[in-house]
mmJSON file of the N, C-alpha and C atoms, coordinates in Angstrom:
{"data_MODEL":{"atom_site":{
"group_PDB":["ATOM","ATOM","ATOM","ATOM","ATOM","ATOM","ATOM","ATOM","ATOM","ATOM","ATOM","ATOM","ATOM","ATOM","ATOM","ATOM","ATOM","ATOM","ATOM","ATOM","ATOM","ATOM","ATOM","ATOM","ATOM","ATOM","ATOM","ATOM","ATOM","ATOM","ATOM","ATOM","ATOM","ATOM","ATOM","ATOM","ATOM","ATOM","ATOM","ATOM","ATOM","ATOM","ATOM","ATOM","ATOM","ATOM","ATOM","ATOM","ATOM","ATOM","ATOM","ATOM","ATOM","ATOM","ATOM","ATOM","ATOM","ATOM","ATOM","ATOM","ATOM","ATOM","ATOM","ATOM","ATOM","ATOM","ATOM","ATOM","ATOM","ATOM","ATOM","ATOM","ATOM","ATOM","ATOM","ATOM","ATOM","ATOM","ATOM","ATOM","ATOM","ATOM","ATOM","ATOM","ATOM","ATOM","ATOM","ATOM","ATOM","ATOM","ATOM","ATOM","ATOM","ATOM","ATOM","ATOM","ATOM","ATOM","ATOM","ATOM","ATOM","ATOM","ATOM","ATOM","ATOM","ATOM","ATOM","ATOM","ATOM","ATOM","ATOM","ATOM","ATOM","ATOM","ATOM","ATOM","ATOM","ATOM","ATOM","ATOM","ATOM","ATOM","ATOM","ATOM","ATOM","ATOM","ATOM","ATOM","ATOM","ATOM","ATOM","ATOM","ATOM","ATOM","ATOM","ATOM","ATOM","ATOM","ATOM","ATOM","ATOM","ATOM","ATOM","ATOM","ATOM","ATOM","ATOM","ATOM","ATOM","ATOM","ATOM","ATOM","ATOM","ATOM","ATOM","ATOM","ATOM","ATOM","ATOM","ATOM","ATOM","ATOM","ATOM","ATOM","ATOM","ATOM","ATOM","ATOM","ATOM","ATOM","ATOM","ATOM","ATOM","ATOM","ATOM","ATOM","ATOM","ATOM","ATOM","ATOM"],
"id":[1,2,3,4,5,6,7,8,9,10,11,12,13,14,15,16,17,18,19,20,21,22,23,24,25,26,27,28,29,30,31,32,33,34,35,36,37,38,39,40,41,42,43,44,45,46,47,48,49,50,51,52,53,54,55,56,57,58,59,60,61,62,63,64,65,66,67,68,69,70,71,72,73,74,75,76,77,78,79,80,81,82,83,84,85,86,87,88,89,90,91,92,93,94,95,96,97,98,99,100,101,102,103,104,105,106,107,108,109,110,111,112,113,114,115,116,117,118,119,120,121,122,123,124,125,126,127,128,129,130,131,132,133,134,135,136,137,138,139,140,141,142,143,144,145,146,147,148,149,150,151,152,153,154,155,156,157,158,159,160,161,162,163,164,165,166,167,168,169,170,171,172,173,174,175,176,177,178,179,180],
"type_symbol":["N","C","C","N","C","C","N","C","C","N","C","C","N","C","C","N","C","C","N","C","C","N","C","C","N","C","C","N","C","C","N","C","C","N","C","C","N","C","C","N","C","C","N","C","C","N","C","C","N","C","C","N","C","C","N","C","C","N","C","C","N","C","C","N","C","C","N","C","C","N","C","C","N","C","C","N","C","C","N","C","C","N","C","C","N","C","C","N","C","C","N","C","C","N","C","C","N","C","C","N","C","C","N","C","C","N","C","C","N","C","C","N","C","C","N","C","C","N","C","C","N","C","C","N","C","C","N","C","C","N","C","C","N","C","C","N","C","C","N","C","C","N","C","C","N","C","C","N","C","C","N","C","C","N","C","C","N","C","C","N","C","C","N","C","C","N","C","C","N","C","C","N","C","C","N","C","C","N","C","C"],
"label_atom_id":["N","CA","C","N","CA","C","N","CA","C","N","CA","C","N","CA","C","N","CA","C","N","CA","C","N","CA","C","N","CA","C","N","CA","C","N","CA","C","N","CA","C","N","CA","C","N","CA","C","N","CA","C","N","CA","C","N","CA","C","N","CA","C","N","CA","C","N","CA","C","N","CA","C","N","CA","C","N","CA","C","N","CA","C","N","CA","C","N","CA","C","N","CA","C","N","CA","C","N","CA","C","N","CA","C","N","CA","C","N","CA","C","N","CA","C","N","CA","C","N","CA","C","N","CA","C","N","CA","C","N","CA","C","N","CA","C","N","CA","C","N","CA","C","N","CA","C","N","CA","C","N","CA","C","N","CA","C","N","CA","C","N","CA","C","N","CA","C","N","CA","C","N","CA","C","N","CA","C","N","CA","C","N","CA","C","N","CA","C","N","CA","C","N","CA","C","N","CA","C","N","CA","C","N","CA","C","N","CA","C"],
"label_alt_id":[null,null,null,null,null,null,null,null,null,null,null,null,null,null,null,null,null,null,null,null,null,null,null,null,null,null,null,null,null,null,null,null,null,null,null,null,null,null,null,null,null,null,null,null,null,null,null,null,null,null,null,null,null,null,null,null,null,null,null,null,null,null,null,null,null,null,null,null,null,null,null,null,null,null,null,null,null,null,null,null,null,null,null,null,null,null,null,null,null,null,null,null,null,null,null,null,null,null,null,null,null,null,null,null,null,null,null,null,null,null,null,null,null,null,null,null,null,null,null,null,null,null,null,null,null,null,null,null,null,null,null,null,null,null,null,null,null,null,null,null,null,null,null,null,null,null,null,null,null,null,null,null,null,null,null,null,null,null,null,null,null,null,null,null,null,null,null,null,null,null,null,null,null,null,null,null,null,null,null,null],
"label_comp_id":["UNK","UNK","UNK","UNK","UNK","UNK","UNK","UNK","UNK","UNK","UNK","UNK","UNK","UNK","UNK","UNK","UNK","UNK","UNK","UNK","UNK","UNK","UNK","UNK","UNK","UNK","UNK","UNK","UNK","UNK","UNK","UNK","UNK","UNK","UNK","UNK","UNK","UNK","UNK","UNK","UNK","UNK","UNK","UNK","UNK","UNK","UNK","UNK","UNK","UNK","UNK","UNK","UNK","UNK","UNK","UNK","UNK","UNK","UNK","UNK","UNK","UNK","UNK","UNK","UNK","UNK","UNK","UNK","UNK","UNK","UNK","UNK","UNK","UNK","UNK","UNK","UNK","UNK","UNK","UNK","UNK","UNK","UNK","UNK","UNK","UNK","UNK","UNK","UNK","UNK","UNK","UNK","UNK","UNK","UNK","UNK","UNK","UNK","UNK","UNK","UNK","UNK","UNK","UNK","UNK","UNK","UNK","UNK","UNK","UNK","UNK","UNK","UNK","UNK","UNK","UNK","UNK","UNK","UNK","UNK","UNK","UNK","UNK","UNK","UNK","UNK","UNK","UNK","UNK","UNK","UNK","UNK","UNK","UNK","UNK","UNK","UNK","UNK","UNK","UNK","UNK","UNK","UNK","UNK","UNK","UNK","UNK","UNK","UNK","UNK","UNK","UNK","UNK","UNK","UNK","UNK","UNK","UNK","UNK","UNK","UNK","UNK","UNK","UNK","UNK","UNK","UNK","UNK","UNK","UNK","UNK","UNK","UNK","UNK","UNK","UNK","UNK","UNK","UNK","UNK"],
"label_asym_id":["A","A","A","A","A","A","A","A","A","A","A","A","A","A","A","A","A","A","A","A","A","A","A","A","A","A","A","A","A","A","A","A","A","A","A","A","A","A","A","A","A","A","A","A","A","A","A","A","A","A","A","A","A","A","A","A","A","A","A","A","A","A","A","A","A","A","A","A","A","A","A","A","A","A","A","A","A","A","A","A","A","A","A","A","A","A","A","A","A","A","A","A","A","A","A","A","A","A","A","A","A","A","A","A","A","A","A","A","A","A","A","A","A","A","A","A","A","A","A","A","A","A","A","A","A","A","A","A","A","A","A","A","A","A","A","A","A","A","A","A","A","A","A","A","A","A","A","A","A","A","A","A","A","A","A","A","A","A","A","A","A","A","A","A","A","A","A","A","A","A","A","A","A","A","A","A","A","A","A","A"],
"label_entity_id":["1","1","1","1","1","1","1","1","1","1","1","1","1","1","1","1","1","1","1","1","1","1","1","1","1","1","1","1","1","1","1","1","1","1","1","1","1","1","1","1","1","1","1","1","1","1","1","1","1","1","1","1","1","1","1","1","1","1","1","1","1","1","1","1","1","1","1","1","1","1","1","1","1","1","1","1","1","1","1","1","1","1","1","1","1","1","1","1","1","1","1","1","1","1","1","1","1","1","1","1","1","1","1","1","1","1","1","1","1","1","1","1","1","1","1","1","1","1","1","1","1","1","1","1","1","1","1","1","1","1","1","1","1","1","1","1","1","1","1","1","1","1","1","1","1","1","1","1","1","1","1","1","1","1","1","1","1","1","1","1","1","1","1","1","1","1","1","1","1","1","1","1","1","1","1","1","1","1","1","1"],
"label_seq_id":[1,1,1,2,2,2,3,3,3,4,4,4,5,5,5,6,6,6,7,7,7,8,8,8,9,9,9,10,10,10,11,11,11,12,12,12,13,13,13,14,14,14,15,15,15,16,16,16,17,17,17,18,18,18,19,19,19,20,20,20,21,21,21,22,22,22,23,23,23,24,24,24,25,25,25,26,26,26,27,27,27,28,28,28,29,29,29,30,30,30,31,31,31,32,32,32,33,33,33,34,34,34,35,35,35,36,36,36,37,37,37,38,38,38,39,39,39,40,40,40,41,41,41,42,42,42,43,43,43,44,44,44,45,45,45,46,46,46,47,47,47,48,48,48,49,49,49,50,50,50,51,51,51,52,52,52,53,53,53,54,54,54,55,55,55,56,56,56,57,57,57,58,58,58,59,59,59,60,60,60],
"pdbx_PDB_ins_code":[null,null,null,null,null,null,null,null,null,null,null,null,null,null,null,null,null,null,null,null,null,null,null,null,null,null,null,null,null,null,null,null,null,null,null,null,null,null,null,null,null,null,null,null,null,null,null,null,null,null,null,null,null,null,null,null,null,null,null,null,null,null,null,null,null,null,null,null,null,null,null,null,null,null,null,null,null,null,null,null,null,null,null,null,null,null,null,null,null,null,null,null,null,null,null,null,null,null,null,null,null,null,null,null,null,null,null,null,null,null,null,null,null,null,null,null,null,null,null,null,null,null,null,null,null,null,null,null,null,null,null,null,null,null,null,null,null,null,null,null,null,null,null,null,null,null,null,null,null,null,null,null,null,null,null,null,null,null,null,null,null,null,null,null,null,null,null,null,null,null,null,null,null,null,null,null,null,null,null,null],
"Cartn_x":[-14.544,-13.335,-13.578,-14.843,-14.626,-15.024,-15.378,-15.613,-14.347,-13.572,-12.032,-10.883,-11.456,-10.912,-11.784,-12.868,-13.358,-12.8,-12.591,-12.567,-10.769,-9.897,-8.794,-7.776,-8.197,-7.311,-7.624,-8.712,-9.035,-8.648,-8.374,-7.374,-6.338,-5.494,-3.96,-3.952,-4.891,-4.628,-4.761,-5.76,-5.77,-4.472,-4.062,-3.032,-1.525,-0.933,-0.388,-0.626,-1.629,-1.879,-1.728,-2.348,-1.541,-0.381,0.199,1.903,2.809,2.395,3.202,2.885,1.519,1.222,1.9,2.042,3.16,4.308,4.549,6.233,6.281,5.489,5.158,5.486,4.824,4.828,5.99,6.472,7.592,8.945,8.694,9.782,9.81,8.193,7.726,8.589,8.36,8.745,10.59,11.042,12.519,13.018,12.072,12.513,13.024,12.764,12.945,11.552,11.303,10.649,10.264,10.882,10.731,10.05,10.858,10.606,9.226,9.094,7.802,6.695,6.783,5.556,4.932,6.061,5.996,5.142,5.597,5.13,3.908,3.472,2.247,0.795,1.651,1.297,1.007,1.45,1.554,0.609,0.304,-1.096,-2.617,-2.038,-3.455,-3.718,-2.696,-3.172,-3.567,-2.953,-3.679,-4.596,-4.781,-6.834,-7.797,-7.222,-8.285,-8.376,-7.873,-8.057,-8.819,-8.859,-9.398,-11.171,-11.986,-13.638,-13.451,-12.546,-12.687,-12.255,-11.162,-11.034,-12.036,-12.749,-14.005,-14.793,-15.212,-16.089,-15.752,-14.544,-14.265,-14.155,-13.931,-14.277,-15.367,-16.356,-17.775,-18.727,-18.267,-19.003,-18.272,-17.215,-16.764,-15.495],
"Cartn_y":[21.36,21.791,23.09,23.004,24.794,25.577,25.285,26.995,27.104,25.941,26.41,26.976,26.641,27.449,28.919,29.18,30.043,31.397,30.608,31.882,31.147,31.173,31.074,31.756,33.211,34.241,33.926,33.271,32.986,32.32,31.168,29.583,29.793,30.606,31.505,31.961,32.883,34.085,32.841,32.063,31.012,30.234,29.492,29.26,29.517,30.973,31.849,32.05,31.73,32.504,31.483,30.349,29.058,28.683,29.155,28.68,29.828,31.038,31.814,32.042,31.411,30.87,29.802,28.634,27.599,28.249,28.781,29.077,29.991,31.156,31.773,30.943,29.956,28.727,28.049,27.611,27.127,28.089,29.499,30.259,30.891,30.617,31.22,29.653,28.673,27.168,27.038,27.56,27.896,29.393,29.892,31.324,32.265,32.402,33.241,34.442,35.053,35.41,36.706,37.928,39.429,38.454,38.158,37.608,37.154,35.881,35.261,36.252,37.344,38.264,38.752,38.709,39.587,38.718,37.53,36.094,36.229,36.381,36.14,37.563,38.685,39.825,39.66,39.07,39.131,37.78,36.9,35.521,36.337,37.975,37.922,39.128,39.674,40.58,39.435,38.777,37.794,37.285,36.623,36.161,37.426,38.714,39.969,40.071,39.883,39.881,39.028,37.862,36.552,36.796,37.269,37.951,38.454,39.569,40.174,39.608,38.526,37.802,36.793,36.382,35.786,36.162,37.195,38.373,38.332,38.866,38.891,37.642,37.029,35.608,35.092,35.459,35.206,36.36,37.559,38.669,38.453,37.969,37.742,38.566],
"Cartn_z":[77.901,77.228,76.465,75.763,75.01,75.836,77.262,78.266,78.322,78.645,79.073,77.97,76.482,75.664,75.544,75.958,75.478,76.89,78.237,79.365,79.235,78.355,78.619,79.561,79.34,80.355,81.772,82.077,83.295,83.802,82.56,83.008,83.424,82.518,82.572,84.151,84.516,85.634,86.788,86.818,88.071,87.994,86.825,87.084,87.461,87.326,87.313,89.101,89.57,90.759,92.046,91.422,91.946,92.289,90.822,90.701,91.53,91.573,92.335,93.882,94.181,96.103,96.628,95.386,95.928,95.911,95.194,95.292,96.688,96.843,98.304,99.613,99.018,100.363,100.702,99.774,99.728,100.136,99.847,100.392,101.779,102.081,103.292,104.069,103.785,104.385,104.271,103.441,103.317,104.43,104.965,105.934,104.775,103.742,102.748,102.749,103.906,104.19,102.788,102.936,102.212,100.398,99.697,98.331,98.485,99.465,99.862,99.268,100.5,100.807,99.492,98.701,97.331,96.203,96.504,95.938,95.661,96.788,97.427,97.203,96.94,96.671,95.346,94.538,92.771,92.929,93.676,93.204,93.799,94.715,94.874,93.965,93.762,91.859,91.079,90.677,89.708,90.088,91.341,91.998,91.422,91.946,91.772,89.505,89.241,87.908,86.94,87.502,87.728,86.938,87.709,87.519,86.038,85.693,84.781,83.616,83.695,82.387,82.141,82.705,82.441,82.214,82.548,81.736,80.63,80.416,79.129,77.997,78.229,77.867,77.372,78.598,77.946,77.401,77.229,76.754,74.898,75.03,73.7,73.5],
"occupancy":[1.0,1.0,1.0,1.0,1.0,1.0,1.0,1.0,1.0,1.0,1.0,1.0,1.0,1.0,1.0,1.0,1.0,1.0,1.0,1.0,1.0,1.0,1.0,1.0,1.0,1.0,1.0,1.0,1.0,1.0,1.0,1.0,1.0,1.0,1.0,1.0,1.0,1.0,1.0,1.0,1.0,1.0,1.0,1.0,1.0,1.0,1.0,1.0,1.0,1.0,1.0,1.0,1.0,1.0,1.0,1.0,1.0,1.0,1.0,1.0,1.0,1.0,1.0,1.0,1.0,1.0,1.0,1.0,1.0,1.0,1.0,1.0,1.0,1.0,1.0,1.0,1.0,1.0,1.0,1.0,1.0,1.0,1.0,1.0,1.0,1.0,1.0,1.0,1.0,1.0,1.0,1.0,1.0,1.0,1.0,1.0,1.0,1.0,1.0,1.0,1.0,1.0,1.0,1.0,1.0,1.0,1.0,1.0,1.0,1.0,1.0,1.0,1.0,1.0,1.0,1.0,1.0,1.0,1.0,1.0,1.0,1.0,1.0,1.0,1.0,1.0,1.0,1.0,1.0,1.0,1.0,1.0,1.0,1.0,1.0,1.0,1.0,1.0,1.0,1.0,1.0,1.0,1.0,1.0,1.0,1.0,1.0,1.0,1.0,1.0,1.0,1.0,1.0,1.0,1.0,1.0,1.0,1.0,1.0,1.0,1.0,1.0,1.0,1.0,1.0,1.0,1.0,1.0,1.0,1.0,1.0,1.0,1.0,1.0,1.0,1.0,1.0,1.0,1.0,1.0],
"B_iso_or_equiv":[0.0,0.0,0.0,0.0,0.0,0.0,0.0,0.0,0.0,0.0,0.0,0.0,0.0,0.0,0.0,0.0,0.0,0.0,0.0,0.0,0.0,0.0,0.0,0.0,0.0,0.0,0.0,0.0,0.0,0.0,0.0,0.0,0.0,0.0,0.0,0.0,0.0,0.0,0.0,0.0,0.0,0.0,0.0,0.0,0.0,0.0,0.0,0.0,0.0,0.0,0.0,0.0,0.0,0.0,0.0,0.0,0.0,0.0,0.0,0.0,0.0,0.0,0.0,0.0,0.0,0.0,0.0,0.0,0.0,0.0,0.0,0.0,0.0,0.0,0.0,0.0,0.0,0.0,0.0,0.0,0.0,0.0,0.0,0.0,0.0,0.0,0.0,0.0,0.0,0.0,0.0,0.0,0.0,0.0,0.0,0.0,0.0,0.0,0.0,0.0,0.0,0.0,0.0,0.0,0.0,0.0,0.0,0.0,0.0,0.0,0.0,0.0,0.0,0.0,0.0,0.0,0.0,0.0,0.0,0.0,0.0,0.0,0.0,0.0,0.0,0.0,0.0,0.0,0.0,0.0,0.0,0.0,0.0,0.0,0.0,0.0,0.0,0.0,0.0,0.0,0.0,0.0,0.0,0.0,0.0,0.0,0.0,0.0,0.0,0.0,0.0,0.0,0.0,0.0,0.0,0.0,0.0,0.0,0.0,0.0,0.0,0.0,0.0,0.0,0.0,0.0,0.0,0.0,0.0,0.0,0.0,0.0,0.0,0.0,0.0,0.0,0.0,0.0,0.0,0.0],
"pdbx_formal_charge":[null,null,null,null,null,null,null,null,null,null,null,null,null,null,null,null,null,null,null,null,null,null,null,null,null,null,null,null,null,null,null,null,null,null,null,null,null,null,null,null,null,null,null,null,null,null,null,null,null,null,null,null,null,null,null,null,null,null,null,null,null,null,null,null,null,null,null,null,null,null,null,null,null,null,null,null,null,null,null,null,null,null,null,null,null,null,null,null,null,null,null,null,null,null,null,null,null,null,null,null,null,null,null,null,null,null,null,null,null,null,null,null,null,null,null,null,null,null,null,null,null,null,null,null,null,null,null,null,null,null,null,null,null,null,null,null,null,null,null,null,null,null,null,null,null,null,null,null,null,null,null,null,null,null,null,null,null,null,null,null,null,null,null,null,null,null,null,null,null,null,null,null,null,null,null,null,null,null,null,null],
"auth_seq_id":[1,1,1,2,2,2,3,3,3,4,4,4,5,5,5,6,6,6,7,7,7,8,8,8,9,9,9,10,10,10,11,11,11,12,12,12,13,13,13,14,14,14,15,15,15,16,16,16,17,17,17,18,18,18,19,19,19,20,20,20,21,21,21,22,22,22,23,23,23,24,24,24,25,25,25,26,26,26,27,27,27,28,28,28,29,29,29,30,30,30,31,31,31,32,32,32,33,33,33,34,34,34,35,35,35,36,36,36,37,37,37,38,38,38,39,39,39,40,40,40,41,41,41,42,42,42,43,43,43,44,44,44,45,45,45,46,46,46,47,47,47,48,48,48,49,49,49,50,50,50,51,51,51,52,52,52,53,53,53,54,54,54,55,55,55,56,56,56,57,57,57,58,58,58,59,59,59,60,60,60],
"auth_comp_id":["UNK","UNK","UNK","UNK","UNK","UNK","UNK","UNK","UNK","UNK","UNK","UNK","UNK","UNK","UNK","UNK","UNK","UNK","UNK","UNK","UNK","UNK","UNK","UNK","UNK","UNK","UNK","UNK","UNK","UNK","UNK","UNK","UNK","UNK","UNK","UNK","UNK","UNK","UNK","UNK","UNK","UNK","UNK","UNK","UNK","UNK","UNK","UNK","UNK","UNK","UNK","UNK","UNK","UNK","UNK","UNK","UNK","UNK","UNK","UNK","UNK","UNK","UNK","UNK","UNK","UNK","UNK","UNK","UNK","UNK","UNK","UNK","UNK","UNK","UNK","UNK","UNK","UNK","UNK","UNK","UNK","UNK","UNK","UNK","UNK","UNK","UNK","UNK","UNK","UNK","UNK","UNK","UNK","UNK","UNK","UNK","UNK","UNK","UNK","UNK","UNK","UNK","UNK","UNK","UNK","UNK","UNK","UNK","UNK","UNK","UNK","UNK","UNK","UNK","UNK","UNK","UNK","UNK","UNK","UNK","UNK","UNK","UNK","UNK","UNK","UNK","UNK","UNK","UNK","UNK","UNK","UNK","UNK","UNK","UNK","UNK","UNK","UNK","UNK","UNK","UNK","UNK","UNK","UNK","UNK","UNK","UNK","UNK","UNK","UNK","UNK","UNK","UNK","UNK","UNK","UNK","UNK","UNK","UNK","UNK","UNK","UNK","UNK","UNK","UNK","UNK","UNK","UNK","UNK","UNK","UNK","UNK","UNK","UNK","UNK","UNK","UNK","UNK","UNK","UNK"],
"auth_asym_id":["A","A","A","A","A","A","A","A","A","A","A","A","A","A","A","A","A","A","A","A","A","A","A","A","A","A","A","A","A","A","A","A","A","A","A","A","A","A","A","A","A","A","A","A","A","A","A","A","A","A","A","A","A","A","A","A","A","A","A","A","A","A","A","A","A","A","A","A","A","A","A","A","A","A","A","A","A","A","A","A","A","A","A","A","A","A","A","A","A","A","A","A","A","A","A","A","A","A","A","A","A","A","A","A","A","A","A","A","A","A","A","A","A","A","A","A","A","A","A","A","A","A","A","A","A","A","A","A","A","A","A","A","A","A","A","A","A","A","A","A","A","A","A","A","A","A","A","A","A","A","A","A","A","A","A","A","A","A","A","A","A","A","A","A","A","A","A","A","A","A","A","A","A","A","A","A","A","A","A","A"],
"auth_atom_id":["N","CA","C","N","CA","C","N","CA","C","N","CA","C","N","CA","C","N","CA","C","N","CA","C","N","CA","C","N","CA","C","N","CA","C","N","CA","C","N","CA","C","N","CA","C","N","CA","C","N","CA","C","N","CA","C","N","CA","C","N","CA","C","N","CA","C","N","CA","C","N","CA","C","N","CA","C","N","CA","C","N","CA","C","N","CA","C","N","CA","C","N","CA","C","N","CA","C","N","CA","C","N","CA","C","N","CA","C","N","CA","C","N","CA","C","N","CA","C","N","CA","C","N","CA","C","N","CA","C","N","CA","C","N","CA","C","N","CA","C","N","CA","C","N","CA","C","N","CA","C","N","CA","C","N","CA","C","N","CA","C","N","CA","C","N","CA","C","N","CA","C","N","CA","C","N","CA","C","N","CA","C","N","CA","C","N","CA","C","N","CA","C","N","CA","C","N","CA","C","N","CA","C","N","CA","C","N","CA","C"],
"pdbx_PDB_model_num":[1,1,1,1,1,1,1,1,1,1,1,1,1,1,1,1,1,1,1,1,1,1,1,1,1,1,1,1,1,1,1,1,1,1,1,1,1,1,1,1,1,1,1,1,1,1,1,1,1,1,1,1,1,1,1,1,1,1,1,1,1,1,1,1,1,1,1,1,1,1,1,1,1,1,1,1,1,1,1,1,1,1,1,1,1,1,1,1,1,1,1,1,1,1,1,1,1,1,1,1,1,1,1,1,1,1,1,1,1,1,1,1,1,1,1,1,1,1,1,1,1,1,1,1,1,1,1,1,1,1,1,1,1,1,1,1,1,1,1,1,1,1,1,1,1,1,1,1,1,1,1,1,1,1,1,1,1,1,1,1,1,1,1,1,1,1,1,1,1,1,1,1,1,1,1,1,1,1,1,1]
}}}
């Protein structure tokens, strides 16, 4: 529990990145294709950000 308070932004960005691939999926699964793509574009900015808030996290 205190790594996960301590790399919080990391918790945030994975979750964030999760929540907007399901929704991807789900619109990709609805033929809501264009929005989807975009979905899906914004969980893998947030995956790529992911490293560095844990860094930051644990560098202090």
């Amino acid at each position: 529990m205190r790594a996960l308070i301590r790399h919080w932004r990391a918790a945030v960005l994975v979750l964030l990145c999760a929540l907007l691939a399901a929704v991807a999926g789900a619109m990709h699964w609805a033929v809501i294709n264009e929005t989807g793509v975009y979905m899906l574009m914004g969980a893998l900015l947030c995956a790529s950000q992911v490293p560095d808030a844990w860094r930051r996290g644990r560098d202090g």
